[in-house]
C-alpha positions as protocol buffer text, in pm:
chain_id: "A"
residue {
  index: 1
  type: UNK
  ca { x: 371 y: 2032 z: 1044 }
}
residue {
  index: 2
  type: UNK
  ca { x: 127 y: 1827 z: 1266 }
}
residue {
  index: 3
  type: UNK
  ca { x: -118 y: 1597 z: 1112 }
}
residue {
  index: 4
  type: UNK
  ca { x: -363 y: 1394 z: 1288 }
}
residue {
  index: 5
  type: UNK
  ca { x: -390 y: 1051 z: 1167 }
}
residue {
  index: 6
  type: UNK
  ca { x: 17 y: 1029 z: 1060 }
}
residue {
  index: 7
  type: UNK
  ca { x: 361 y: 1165 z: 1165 }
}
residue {
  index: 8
  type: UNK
  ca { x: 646 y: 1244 z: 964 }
}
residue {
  index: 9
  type: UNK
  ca { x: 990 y: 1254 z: 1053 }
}
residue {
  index: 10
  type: UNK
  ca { x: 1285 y: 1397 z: 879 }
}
residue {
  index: 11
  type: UNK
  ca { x: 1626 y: 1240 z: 961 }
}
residue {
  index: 12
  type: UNK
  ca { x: 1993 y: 1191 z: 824 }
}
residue {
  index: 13
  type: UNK
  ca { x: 1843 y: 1157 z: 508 }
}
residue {
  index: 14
  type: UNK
  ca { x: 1565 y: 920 z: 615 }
}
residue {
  index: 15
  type: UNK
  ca { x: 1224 y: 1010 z: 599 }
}
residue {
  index: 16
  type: UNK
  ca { x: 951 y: 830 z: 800 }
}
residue {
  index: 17
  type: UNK
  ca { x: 585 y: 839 z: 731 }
}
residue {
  index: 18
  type: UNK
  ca { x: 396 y: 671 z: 1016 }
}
residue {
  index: 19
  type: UNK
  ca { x: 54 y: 586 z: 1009 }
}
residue {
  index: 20
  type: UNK
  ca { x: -112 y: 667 z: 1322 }
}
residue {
  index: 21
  type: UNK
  ca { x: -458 y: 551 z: 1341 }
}
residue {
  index: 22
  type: UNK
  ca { x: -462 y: 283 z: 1602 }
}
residue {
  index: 23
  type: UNK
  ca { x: -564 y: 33 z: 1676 }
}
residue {
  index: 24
  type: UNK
  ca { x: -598 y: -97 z: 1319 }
}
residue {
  index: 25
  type: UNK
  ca { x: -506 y: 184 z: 1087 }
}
residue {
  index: 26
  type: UNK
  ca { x: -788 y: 172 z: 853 }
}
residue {
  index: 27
  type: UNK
  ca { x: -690 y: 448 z: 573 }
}
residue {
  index: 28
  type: UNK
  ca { x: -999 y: 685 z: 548 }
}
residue {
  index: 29
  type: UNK
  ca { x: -994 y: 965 z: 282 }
}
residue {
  index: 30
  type: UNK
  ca { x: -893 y: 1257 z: 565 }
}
residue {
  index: 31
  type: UNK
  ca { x: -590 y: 999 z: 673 }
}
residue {
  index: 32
  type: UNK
  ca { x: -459 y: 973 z: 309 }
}
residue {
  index: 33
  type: UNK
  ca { x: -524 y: 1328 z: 219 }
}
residue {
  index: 34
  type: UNK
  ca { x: -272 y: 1418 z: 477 }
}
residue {
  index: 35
  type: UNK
  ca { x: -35 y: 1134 z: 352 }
}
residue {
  index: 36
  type: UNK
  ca { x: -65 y: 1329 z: 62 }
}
residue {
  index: 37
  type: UNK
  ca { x: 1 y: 1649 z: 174 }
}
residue {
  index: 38
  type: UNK
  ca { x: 303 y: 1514 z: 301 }
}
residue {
  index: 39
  type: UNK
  ca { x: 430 y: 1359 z: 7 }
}
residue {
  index: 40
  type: UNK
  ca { x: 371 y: 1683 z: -161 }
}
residue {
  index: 41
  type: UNK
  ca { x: 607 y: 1819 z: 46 }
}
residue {
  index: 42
  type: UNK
  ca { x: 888 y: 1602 z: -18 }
}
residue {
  index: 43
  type: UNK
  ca { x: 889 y: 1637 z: -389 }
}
residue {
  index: 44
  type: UNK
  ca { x: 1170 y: 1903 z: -404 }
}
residue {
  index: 45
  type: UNK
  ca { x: 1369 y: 1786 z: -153 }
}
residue {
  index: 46
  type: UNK
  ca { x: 1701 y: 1652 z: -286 }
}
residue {
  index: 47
  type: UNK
  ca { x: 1837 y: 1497 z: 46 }
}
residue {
  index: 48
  type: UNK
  ca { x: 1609 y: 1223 z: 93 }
}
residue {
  index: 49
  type: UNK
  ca { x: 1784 y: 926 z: 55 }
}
residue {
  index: 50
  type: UNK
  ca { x: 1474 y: 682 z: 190 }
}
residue {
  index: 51
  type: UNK
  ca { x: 1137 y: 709 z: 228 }
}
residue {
  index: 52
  type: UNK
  ca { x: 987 y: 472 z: 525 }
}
residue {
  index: 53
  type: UNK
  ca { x: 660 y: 379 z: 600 }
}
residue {
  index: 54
  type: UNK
  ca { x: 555 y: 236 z: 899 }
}
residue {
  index: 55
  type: UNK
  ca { x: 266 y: 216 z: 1181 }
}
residue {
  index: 56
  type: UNK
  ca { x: 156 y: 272 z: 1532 }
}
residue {
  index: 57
  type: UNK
  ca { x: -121 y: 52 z: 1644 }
}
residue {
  index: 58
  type: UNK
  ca { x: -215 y: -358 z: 1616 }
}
residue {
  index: 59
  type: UNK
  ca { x: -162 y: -359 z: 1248 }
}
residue {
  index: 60
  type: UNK
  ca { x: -1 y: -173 z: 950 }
}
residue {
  index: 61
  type: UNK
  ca { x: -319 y: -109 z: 834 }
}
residue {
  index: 62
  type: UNK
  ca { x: -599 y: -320 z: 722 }
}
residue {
  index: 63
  type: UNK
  ca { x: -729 y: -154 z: 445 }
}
residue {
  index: 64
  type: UNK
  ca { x: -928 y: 152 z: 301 }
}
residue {
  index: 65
  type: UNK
  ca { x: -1221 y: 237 z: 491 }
}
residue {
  index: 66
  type: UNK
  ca { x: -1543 y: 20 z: 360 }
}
residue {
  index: 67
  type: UNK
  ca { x: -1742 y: 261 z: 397 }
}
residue {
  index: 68
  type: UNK
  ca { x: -1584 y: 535 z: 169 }
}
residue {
  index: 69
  type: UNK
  ca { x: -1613 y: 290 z: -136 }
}
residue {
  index: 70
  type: UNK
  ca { x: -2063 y: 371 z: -114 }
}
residue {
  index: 71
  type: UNK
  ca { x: -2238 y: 651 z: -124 }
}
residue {
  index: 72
  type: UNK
  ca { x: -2093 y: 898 z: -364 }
}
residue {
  index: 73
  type: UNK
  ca { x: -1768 y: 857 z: -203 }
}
residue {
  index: 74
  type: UNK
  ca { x: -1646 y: 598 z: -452 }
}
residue {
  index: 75
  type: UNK
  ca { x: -1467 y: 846 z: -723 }
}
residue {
  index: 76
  type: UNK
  ca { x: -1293 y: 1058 z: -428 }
}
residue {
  index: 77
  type: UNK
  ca { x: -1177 y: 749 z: -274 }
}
residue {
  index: 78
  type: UNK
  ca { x: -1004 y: 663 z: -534 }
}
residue {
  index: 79
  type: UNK
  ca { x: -884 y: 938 z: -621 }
}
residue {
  index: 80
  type: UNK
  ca { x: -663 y: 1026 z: -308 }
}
residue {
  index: 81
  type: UNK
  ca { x: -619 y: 680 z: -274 }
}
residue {
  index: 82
  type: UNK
  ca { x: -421 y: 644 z: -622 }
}
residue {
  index: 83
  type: UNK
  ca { x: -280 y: 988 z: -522 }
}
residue {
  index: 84
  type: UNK
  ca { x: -59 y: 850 z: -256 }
}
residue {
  index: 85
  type: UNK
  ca { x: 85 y: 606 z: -554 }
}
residue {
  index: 86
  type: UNK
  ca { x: 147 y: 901 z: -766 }
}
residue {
  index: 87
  type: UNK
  ca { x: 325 y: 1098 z: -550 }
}
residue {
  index: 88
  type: UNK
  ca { x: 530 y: 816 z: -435 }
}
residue {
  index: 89
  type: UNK
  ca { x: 685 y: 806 z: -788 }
}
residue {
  index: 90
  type: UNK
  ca { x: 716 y: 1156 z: -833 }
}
residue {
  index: 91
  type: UNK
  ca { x: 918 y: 1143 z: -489 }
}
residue {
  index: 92
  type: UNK
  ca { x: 1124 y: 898 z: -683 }
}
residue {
  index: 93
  type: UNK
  ca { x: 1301 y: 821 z: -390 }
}
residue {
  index: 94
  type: UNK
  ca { x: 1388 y: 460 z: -246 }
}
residue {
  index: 95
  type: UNK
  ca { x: 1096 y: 314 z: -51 }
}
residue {
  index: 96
  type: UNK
  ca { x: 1061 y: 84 z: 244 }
}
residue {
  index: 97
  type: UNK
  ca { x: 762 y: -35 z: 431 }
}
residue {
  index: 98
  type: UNK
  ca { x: 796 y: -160 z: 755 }
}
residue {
  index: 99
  type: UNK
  ca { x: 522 y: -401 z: 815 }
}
residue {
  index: 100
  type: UNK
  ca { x: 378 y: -563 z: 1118 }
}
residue {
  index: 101
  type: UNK
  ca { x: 41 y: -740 z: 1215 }
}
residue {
  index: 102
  type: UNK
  ca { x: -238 y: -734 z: 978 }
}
residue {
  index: 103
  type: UNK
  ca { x: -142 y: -563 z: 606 }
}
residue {
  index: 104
  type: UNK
  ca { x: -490 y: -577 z: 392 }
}
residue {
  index: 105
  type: UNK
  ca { x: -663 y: -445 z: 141 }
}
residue {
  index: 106
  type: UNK
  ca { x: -519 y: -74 z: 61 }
}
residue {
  index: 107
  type: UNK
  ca { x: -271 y: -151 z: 353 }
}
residue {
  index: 108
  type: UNK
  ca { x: -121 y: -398 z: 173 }
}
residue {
  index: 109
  type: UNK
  ca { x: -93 y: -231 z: -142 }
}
residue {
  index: 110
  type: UNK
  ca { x: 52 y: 87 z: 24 }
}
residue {
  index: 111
  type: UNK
  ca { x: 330 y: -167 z: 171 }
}
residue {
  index: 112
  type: UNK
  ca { x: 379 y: -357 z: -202 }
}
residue {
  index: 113
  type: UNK
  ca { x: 404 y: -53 z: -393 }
}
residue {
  index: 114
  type: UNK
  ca { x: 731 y: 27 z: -156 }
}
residue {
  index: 115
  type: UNK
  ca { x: 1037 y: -55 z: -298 }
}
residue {
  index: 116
  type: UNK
  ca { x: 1129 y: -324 z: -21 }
}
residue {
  index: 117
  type: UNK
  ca { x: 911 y: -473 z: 272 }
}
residue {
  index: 118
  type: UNK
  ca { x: 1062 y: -581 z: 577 }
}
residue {
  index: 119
  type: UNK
  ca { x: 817 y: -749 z: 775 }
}
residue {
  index: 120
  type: UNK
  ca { x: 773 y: -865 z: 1152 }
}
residue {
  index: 121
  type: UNK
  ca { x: 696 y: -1247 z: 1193 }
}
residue {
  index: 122
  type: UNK
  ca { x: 374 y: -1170 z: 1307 }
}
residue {
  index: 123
  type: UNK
  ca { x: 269 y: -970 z: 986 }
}
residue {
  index: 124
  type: UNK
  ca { x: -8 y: -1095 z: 744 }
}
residue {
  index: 125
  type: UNK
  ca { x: -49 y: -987 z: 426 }
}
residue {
  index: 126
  type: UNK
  ca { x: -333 y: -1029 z: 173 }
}
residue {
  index: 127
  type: UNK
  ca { x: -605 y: -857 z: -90 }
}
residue {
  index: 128
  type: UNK
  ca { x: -941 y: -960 z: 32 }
}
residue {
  index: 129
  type: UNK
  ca { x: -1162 y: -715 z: -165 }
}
residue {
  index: 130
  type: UNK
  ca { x: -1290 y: -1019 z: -347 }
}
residue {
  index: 131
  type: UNK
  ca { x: -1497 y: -1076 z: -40 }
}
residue {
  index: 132
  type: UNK
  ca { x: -1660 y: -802 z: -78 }
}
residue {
  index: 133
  type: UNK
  ca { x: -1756 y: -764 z: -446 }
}
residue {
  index: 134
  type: UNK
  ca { x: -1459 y: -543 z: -566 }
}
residue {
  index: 135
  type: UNK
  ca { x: -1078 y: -585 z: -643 }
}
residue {
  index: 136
  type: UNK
  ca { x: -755 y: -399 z: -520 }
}
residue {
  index: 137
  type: UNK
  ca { x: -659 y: -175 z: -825 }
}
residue {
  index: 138
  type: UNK
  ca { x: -294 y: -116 z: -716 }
}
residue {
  index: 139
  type: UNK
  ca { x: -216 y: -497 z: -674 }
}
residue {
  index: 140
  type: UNK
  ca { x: -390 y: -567 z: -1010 }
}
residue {
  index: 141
  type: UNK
  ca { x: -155 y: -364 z: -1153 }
}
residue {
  index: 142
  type: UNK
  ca { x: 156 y: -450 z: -908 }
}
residue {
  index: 143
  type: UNK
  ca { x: 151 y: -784 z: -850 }
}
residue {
  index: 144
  type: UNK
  ca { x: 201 y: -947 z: -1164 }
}
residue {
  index: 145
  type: UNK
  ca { x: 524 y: -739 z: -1165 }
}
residue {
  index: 146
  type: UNK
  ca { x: 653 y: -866 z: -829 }
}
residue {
  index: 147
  type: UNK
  ca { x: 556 y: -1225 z: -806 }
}
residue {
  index: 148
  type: UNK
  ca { x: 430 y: -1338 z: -1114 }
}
residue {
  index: 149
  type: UNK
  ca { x: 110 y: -1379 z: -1308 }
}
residue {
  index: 150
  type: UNK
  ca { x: 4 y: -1720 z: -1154 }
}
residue {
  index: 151
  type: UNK
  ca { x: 16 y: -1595 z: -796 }
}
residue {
  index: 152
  type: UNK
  ca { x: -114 y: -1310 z: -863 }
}
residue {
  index: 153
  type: UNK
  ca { x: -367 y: -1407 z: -1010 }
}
residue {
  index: 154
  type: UNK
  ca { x: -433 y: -1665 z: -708 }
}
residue {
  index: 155
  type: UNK
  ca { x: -404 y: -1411 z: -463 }
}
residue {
  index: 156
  type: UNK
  ca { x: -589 y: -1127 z: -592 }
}
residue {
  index: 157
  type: UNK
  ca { x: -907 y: -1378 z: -695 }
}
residue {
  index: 158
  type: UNK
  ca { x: -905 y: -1568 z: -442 }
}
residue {
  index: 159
  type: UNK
  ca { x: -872 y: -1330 z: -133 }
}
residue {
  index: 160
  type: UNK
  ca { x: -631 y: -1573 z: 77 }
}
residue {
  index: 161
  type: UNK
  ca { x: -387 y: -1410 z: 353 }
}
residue {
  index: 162
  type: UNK
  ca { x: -105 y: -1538 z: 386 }
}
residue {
  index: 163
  type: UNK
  ca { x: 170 y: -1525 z: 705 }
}
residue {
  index: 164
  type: UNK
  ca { x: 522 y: -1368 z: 635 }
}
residue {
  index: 165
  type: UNK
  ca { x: 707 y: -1657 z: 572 }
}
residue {
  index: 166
  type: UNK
  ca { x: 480 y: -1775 z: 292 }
}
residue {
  index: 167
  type: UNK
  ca { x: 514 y: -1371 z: 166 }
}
residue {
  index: 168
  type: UNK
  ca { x: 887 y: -1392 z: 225 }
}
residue {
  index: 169
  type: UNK
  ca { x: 881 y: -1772 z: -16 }
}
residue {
  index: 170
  type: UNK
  ca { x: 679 y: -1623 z: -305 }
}
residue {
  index: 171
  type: UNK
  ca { x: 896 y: -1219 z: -321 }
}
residue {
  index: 172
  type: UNK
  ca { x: 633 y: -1027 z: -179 }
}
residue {
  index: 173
  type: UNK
  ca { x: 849 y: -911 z: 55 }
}
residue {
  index: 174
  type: UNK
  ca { x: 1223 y: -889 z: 144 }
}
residue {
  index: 175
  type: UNK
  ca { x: 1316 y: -1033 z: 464 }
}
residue {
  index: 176
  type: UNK
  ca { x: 1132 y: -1158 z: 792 }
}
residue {
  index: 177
  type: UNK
  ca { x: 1271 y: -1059 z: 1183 }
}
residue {
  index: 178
  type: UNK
  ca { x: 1140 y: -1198 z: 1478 }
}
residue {
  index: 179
  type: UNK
  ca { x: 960 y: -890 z: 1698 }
}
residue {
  index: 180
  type: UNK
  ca { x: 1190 y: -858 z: 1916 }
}
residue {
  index: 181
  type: UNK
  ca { x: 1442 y: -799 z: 1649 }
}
residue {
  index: 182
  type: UNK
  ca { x: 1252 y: -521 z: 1495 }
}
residue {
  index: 183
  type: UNK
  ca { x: 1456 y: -203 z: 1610 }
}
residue {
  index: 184
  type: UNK
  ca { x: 1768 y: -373 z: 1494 }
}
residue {
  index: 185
  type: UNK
  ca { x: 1698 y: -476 z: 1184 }
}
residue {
  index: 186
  type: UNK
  ca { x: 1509 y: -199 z: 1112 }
}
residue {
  index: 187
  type: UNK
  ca { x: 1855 y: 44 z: 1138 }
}
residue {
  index: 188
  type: UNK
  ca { x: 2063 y: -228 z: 987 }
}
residue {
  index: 189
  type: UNK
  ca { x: 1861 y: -183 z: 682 }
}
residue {
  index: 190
  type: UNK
  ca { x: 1836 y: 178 z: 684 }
}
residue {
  index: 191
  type: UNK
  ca { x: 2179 y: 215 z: 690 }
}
residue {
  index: 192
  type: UNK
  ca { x: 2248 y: 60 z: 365 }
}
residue {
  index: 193
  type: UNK
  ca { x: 2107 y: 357 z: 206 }
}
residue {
  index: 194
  type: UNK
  ca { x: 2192 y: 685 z: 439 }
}
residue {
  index: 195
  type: UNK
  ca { x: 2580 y: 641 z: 312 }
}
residue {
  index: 196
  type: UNK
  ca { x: 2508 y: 651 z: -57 }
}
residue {
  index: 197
  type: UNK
  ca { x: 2453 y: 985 z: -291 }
}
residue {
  index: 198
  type: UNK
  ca { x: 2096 y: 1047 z: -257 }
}
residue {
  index: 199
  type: UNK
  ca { x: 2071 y: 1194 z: -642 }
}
residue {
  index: 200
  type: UNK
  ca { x: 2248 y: 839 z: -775 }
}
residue {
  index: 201
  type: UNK
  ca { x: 1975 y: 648 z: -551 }
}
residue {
  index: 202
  type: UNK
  ca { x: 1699 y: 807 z: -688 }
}
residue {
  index: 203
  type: UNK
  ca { x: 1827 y: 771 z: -1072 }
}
residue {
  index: 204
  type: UNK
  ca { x: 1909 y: 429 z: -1039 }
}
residue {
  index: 205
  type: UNK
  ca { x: 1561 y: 373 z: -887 }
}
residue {
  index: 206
  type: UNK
  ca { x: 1404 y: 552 z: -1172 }
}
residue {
  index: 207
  type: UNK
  ca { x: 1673 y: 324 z: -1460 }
}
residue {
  index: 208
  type: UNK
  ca { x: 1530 y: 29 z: -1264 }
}
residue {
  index: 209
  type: UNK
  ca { x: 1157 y: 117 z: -1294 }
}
residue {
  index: 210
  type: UNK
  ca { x: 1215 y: 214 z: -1658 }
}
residue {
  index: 211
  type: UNK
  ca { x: 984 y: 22 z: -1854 }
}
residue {
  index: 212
  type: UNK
  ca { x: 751 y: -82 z: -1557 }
}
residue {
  index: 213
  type: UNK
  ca { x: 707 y: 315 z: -1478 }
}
residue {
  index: 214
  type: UNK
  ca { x: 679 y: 407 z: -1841 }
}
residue {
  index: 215
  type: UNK
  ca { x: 333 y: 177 z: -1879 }
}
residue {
  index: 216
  type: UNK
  ca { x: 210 y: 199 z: -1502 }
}
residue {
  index: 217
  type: UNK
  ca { x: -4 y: 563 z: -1595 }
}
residue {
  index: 218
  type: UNK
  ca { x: -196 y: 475 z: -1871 }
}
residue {
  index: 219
  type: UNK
  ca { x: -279 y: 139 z: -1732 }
}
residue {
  index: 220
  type: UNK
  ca { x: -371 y: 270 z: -1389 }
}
residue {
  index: 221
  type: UNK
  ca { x: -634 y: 501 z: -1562 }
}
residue {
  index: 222
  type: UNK
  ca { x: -792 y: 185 z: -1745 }
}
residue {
  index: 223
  type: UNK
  ca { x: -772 y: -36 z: -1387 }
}
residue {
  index: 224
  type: UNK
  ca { x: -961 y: 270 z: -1210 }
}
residue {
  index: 225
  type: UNK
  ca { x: -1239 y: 300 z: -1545 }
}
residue {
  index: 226
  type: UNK
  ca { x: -1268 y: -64 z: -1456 }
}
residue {
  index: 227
  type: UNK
  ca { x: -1366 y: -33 z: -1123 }
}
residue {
  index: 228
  type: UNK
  ca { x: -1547 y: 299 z: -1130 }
}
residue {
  index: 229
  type: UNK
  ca { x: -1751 y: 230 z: -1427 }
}
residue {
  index: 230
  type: UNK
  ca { x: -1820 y: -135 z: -1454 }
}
residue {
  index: 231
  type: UNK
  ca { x: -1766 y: -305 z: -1066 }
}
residue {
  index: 232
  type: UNK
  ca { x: -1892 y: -6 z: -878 }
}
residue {
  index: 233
  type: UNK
  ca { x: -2206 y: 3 z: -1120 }
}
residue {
  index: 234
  type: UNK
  ca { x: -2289 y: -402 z: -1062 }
}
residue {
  index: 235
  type: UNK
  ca { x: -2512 y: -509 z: -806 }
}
residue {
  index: 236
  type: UNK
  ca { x: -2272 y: -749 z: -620 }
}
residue {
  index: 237
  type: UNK
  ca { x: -2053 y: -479 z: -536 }
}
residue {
  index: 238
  type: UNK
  ca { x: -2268 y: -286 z: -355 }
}
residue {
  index: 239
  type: UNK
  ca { x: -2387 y: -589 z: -195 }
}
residue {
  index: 240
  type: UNK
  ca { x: -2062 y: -659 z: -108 }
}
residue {
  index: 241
  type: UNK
  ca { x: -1996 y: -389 z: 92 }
}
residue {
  index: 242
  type: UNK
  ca { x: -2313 y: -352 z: 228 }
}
residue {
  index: 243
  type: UNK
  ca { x: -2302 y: -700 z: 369 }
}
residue {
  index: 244
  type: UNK
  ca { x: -1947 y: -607 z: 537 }
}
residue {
  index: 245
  type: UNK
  ca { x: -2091 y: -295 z: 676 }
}
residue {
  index: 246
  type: UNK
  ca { x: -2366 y: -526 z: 845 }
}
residue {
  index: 247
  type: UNK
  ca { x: -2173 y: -807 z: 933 }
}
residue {
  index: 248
  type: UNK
  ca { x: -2331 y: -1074 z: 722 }
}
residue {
  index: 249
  type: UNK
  ca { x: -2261 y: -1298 z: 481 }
}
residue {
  index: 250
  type: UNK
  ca { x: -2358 y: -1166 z: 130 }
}
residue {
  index: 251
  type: UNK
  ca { x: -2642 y: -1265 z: -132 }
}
residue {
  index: 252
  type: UNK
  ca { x: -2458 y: -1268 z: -469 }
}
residue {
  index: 253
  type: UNK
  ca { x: -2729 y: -1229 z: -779 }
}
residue {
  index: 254
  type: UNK
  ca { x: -2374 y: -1253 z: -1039 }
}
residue {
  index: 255
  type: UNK
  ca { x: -2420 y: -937 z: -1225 }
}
């Protein structure tokens, strides 16, 4: 099937989802509706052994459109947003972002959420909603999980990007290759995975998540009444965002 703002490749066992909305990859609702669609598709498919995203363009992605947070559009947002997170685990198959150049916002919790991240030295990673008067639901309820409550914490309120190597130091991420090295190291660690029973990866995924998977539901549903019933409703979000949208610096009234 073709899609317009991803592709999808099948192959060996490997699938690829490639998001392919250049130059910068921003994720608008029609973009992750068809990341959806595709994930649908993969649900019954017992001979996927790993599930790879990666992206065309200057960056991974740099976030969920701004945009698509005002205006009514808040609730759908989210909704297909968290969708893509959902299906991922009912996939339940081994993931592994690819990440190069800038990785923000939803972009950077699409890549987080994966399983693994193996990330080009030019790749930047970081959760600057606060900027803007909201918060990134999926690392609030990620983070803490992958690199601790203090950092998390540090990250998450204080909006700060860091570079690979710092992302690499703290176990945001897996492993680092220069550019240049990407093809390479990109097979190399594919190929740990395409010679191994795709039924036993996917169970020992799912005895590895046990406990973190068990909780992640309910708690996602109280993260998302968080933000669509309490931030979305203050003035400072909207401000937020409206002061992106018009390139200036925001006026923040603290309620």
């Amino acid at each position: 099937m073709e899609y317009k703002h991803i592709l999808v490749k099948k192959d060996n066992g490997l699938v690829t989802i490639t998001l392919n909305r250049p130059p910068l990859n921003w994720l608008n609702i029609a973009m992750m509706e068809e990341i959806n669609q595709a994930l649908s598709g993969l649900k019954d498919d017992s001979g996927i052994k790993l599930l790879m995203f990666d992206a065309s363009g200057k960056a991974f992605s740099v976030g969920v459109e701004v945009a698509e947070h005002m205006n009514g559009l808040a609730e759908k947002m989210i909704e297909v947003f968290h969708g893509m997170f959902r299906l991922i685990d009912q996939v339940g198959v081994p993931t592994l972002a690819v990440v190069h150049g800038s990785c923000l916002g939803g972009g950077c919790e699409l890549a987080i959420y994966c399983d693994m991240v193996l990330a080009l030295d030019n790749a930047k990673f970081g959760q600057p909603e606060i900027a803007v008067g909201v918060y990134p639901p999926i690392a609030a309820l990620v983070l803490p999980h992958i690199i601790g409550r203090k950092k998390a914490m540090e990250l998450v309120l204080s909006g700060d990007i860091i570079d690979a190597k710092t992302a690499l130091e703290i176990g945001l991420i897996n492993q680092v290759v220069p550019v240049a090295d990407k093809d390479q190291a990109v097979e190399k660690m594919v190929n740990k995975f395409l010679n191994k029973s795709a039924a036993i990866l996917k169970l020992t995924k799912k005895a590895c998540l046990t406990g973190i998977l068990a909780q992640s539901q309910d708690n996602l549903k109280t993260i998302e009444d968080i933000y669509l019933n309490e931030v979305m409703k203050t003035h400072d979000a909207l401000e937020g965002l409206n002061s992106f949208l018009e390139k200036r610096n925001p006026t923040w009234k603290n309620c």
